[in-house]
C-alpha positions as CSV (number, residue, x, y, z in Angstrom):
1,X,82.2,73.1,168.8
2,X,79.4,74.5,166.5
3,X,75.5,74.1,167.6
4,X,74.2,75.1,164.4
5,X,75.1,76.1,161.3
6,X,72.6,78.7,159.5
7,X,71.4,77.5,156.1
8,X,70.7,79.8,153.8
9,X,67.3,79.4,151.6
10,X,68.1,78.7,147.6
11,X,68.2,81.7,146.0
12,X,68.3,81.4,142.1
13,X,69.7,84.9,141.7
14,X,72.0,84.1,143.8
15,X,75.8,83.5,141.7
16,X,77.2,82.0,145.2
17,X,74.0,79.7,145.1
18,X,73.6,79.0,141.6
19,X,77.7,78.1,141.7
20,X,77.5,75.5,144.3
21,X,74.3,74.0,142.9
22,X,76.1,73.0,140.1
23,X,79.1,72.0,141.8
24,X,76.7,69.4,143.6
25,X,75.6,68.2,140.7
26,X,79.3,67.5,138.8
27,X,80.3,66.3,142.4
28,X,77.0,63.6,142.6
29,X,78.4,62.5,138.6
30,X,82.2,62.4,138.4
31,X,83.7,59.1,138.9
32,X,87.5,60.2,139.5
33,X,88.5,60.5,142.9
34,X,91.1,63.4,141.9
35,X,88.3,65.4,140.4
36,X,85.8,64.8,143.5
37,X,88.5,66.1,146.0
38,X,88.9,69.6,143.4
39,X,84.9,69.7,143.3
40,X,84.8,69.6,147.2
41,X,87.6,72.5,148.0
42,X,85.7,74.7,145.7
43,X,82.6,73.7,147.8
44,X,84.1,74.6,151.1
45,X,85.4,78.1,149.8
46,X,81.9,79.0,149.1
47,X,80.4,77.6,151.6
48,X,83.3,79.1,154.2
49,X,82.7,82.5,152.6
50,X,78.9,82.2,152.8
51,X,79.1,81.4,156.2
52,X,81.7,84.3,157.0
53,X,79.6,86.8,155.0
54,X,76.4,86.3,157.5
């Protein structure tokens, strides 16, 4: 079980950052179910990696 996760402060210069910002965003518009479950993998790799990297 995890207590906490560490959340890392929005960093603009960021690519990892800047990349799941605007993976949010196409994930908060598409409508197709197909496309949201693509959207989300790719969110978990980064987020996985971010969390691995610190």
């Amino acid at each position: 079980m995890v207590d906490s996760v560490p959340i890392l402060k929005f960093d603009k210069n960021n690519p990892h950052h800047k990349r799941l910002a605007e993976l949010s965003e196409k994930a908060h518009n598409t409508k197709e179910r197909v496309e949201l479950d693509k959207i989300e993998q790719e969110i978990d790799k980064l987020a996985e990696n971010a969390l691995i990297k610190h």
